[in-house]
Backbone as a ProteinNet text record, in pm:
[ID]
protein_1_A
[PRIMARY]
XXXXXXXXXXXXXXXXXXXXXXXXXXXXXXXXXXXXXXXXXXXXXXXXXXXXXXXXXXXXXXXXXXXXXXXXXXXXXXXXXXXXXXXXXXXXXXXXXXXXXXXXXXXXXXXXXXXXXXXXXXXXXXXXXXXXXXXXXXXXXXXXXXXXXXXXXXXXX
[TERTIARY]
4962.2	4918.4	4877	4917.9	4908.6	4807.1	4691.9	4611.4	4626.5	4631	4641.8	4516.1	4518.3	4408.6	4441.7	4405.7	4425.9	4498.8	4450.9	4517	4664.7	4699.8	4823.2	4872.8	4837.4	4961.2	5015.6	4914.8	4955.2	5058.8	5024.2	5120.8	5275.8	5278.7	5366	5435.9	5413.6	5446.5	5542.1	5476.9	5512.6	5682.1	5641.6	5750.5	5901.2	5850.9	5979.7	6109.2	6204.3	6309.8	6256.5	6274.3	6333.2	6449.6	6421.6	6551.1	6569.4	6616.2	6654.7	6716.5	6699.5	6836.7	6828	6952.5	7005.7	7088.7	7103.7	7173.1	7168.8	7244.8	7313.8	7145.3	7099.5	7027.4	7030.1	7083.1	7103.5	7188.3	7311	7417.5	7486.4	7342.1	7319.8	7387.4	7390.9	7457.7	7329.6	7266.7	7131.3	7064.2	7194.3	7160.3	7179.9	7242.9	7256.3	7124.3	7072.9	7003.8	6833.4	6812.9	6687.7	6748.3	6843.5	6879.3	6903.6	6996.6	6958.1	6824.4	6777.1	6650.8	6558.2	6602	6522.1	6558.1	6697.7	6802.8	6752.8	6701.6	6674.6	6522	6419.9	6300.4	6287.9	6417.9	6436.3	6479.7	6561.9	6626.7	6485	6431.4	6313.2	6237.1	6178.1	6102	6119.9	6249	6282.8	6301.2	6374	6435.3	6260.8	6151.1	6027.4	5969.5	6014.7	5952	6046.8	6096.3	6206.4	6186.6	6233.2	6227.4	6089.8	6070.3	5985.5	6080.7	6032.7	6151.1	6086.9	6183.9	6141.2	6192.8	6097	6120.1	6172.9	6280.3	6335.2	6275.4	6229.6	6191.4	6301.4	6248	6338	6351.7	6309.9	6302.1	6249.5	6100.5	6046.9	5994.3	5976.6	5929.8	6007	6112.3	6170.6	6061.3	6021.4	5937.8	5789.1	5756.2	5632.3	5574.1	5464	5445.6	5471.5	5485.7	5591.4	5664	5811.1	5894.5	5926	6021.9	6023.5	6137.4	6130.4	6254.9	6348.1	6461.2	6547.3	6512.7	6423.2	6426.8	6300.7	6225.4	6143.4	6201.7	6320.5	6382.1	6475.5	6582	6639.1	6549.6	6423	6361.7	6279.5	6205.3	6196.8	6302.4	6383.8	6504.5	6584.9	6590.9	6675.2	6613	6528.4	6433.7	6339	6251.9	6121.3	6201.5	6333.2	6355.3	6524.5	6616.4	6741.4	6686.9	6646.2	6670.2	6560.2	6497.7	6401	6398	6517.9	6533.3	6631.9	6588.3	6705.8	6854.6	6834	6952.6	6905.4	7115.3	7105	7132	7112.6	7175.6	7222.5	7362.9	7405.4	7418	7365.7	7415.4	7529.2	7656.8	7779.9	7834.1	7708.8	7777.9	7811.1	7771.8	7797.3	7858.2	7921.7	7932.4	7800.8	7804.2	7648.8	7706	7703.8	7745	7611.3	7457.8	7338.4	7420.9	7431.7	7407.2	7573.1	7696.9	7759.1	7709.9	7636.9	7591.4	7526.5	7390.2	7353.1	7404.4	7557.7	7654.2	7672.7	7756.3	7831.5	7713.8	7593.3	7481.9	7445.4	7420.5	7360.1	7516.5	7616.6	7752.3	7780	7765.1	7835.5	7743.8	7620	7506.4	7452.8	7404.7	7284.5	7346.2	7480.7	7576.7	7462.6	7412.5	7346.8	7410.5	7377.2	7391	7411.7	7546.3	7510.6	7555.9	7533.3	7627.1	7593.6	7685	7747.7	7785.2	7766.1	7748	7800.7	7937.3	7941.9	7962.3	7955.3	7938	8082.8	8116.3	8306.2	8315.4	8274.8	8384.3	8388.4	8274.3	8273.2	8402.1	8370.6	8504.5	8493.2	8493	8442	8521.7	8488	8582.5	8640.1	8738.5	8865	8811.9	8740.8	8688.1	8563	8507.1	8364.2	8443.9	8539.4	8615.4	8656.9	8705.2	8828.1	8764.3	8594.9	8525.4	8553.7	8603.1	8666.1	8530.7	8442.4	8351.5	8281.5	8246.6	8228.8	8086.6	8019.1	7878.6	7865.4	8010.8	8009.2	8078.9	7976.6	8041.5	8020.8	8178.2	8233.9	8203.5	8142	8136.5	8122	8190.7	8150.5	8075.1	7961.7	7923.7	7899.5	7851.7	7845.7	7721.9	7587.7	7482.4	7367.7	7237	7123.2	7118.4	7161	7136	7260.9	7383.1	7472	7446.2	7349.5	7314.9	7244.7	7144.7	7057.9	7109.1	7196.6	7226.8	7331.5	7403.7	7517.7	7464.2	7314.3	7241.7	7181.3	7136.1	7106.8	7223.8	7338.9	7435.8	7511.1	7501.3	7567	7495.7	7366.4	7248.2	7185.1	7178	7055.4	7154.6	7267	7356.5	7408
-12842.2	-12870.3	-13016.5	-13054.7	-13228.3	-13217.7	-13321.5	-13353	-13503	-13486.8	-13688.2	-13737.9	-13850.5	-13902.5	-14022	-14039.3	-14102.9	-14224.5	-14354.6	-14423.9	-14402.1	-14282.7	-14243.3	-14205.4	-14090.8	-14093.3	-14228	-14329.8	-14450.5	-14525.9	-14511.4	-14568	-14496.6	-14348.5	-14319.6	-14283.6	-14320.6	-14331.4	-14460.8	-14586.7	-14717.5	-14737.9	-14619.3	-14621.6	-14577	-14481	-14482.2	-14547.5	-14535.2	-14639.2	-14682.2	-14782.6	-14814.1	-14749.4	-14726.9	-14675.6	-14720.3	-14809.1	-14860.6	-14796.4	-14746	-14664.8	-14753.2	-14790.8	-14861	-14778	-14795.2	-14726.1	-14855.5	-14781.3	-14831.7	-14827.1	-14958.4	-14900.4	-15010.6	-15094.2	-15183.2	-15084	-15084.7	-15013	-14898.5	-14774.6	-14647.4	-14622.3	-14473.3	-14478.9	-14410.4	-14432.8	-14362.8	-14204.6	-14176.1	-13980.7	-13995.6	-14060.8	-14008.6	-14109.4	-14142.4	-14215.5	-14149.5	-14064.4	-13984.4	-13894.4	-13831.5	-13722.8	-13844	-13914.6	-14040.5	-14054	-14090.6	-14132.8	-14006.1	-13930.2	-13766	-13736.8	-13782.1	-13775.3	-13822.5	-13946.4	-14049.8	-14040.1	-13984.8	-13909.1	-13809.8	-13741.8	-13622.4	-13624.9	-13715.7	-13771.8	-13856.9	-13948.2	-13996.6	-13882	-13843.1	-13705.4	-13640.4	-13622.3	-13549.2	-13638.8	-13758.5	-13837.9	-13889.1	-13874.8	-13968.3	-13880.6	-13794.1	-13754.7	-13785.4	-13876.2	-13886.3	-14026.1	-14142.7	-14252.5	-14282.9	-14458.2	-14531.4	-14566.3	-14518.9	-14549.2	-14671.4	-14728.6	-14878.8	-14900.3	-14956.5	-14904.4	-15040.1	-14999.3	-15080.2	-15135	-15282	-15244.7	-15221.1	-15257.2	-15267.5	-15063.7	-15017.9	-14925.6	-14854.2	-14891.1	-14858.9	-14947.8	-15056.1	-15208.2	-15291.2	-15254.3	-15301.8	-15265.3	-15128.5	-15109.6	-15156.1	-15252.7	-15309	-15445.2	-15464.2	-15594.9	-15703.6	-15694.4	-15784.2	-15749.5	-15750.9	-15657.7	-15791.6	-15738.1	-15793.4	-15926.4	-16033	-16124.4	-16154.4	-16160.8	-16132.6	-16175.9	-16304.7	-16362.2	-16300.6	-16164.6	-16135.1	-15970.3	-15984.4	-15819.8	-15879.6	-16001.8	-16055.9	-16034.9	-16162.6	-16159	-16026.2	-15928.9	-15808.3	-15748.5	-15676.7	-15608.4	-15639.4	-15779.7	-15875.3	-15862.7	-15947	-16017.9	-15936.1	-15839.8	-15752.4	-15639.6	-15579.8	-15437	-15447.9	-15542.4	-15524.9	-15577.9	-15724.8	-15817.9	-15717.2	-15630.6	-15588.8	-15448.1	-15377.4	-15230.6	-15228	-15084	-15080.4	-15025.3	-14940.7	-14821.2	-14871.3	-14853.5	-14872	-14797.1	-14642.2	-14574.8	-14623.3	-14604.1	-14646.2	-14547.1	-14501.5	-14438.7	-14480.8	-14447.8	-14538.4	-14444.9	-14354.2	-14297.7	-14382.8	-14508.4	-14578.3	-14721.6	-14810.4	-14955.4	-15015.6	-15098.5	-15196.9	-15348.8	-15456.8	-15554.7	-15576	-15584.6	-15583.1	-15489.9	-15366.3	-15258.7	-15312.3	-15386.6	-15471	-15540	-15628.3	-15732.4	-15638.1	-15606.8	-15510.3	-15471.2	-15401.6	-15325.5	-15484	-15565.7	-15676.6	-15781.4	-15736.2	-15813.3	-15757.6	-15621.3	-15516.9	-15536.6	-15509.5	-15469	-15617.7	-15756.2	-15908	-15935	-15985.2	-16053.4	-16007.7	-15835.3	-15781.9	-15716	-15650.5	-15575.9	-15463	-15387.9	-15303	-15169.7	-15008	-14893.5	-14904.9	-14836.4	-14830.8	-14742.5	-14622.2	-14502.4	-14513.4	-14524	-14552.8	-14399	-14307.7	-14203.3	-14214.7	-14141.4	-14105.1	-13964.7	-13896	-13768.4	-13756.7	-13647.8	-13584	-13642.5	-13635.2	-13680.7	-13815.4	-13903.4	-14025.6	-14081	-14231.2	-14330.9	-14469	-14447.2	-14559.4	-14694.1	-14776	-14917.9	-14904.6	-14933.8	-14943.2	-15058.1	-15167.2	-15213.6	-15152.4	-15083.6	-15062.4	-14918.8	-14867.4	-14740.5	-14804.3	-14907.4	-14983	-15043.5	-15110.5	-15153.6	-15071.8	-15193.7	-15121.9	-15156	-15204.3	-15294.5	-15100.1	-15156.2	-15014.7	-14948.2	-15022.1	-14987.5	-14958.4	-14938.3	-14890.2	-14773.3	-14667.6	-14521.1	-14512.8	-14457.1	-14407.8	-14287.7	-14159.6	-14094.7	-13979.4	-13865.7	-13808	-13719.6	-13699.7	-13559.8	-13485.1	-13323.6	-13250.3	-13222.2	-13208.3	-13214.8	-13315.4	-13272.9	-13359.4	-13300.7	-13160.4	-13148.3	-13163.8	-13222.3	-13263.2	-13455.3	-13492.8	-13640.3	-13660.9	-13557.7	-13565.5	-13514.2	-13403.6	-13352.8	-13500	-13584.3	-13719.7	-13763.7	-13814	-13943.8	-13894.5	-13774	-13779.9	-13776.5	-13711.3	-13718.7	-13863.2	-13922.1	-14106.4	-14174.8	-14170	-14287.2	-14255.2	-14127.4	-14116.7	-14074.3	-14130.1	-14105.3	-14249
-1910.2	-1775.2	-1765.6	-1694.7	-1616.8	-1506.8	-1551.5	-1416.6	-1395.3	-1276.1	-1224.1	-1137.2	-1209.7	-1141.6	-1006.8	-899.5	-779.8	-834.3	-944.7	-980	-1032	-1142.7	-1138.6	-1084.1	-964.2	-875.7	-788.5	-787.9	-720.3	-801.1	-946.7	-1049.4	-1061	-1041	-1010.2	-892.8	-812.2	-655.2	-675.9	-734.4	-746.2	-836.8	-946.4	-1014.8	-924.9	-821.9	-770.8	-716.2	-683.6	-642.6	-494.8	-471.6	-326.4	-251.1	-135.1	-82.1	89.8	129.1	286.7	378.3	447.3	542.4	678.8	672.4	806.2	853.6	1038.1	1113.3	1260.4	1344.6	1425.9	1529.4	1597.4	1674.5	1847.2	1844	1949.7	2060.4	2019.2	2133.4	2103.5	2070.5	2059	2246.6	2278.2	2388.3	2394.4	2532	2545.5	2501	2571.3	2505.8	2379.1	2297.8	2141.4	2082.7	2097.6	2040	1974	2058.1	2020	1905.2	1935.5	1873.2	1694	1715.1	1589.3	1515.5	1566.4	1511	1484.1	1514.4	1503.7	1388	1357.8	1212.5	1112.5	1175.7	1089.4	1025.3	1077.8	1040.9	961	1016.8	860.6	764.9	745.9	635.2	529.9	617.9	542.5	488.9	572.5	485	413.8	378.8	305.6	153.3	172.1	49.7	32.1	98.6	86.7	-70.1	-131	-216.1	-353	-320.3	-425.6	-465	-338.6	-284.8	-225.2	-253	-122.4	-44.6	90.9	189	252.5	267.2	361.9	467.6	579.4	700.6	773.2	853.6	924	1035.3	1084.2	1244.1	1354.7	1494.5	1638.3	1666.3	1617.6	1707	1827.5	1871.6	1997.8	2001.6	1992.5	2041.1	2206.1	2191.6	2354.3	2467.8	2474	2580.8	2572.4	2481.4	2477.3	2519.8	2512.1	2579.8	2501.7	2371.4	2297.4	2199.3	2222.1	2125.7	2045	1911.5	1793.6	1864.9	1807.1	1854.2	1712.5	1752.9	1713.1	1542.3	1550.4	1422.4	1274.1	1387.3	1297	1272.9	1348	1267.8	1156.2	1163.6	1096.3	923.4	989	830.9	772.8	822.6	797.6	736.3	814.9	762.9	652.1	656.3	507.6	385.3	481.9	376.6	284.2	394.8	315.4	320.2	342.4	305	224.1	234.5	186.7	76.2	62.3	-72.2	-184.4	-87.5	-218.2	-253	-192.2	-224.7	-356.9	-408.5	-512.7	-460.1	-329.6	-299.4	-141.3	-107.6	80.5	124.1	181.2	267.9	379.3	429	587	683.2	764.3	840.3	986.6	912.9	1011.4	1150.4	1190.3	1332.7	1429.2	1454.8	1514.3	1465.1	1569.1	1548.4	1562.1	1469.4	1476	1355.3	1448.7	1396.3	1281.8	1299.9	1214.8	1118.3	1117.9	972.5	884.8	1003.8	868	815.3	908.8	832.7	656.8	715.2	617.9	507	537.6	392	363.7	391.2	332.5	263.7	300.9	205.1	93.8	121.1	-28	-107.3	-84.3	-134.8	-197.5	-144.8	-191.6	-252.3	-148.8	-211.4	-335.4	-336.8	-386.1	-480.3	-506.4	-564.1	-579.9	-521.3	-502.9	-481.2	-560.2	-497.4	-355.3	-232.8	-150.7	-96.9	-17.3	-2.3	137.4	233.3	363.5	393.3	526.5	529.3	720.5	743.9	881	927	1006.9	1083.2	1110.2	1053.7	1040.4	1196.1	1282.3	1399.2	1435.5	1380.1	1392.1	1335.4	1440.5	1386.5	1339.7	1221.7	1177.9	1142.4	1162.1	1125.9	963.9	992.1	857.7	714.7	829.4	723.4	617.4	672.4	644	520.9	613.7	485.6	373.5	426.2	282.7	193.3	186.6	115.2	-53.9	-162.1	-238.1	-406.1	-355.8	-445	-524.3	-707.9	-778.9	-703.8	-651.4	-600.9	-501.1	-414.5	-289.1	-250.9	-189.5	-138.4	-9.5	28.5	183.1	200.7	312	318.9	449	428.9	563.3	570.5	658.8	641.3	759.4	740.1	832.5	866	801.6	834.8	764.6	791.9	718.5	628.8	594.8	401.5	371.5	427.5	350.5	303.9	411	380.2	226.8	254.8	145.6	22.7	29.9	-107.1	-185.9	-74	-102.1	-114.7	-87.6	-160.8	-226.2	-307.4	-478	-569.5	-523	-576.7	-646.8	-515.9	-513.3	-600.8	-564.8	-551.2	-693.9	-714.8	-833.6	-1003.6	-986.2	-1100.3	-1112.1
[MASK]
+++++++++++++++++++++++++++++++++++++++++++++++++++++++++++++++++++++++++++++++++++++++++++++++++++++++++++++++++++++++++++++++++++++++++++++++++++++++++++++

C-alpha cells in the first residue's frame, strides 16, 4: 500500500507529459461551435488524468470588454503551449489556417508526437492528410472514446 503525501502528488502530477489540443476556433460555423468545444472539454477531462493539458486561449474572450489581440494568442498558443508541450493533439473538423500553422510547427519545427484527428464525415485538406513526417498521425474518428482510446494508442507508444 502507497500513501502520498501533498508534495508527491505535486511531484507526480509534474512528471506527467504535456499534451496541447488545438482545434479550429475562428471560422467555426456558429451552430457547430458549442457542440466543439463541449468536445473539446471532454476530451480534456478525460486525457487530464493521464496528461497536463495545456490550454489554448481565444475561446470566450470576443464577447468581453477586452478580448485577446491577435498577438497575445499568437505568443500564448506558440510560445507557452506548442514550444513547450511534449504531444499535439489536432482536432481537424474544421479548416483553420492557426491549427496549420500549429501541425507544420510541432511536425517541422518541434518534430514532436502529433496525432491530427478528423470526424468520418469531415473534409479535410489533402495537405494536412499527406503530411508524410515519422511523428506524424492522420486520423479519423467516430466518437470521443474513439479520440481518446487514438491518443493513448498514437501518443503514449
Amino acid at each position: 500500500m502507497y500513501i502520498f503525501c501533498r508534495g508527491q502528488i505535486n511531484f507526480l502530477n509534474n512528471m506527467k507529459k504535456k499534451l496541447y489540443i488545438g482545434c479550429a476556433l475562428t471560422n467555426i460555423p456558429v451552430d457547430k461551435r458549442k457542440i466543439l468545444l463541449e468536445m473539446i472539454v471532454k476530451i480534456k477531462k478525460e486525457l487530464s488524468n493521464h496528461f497536463e493539458i495545456l490550454e489554448f486561449l481565444g475561446v470566450d474572450d470576443l464577447g468581453t470588454d477586452r478580448p485577446f489581440s491577435p498577438r497575445e494568442i499568437y505568443n500564448f498558443d506558440i510560445k507557452e503551449c506548442l514550444m513547450k508541450t511534449d504531444y499535439f493533439l489536432a482536432i481537424c473538423d474544421y479548416p483553420a489556417l492557426g491549427l496549420g500553422y500549429e501541425i507544420a510547427t510541432a511536425v517541422e519545427k518541434r518534430g514532436i508526437p502529433v496525432l491530427a484527428l478528423a470526424h468520418k464525415d469531415s473534409k479535410v485538406s489533402r495537405c494536412i492528410v499527406g503530411i508524410d513526417h515519422p511523428n506524424f498521425h492522420f486520423m479519423y474518428y467516430d466518437s470521443v472514446e474513439d479520440i481518446i482510446e487514438k491518443t493513448f494508442k498514437t501518443l503514449t507508444n
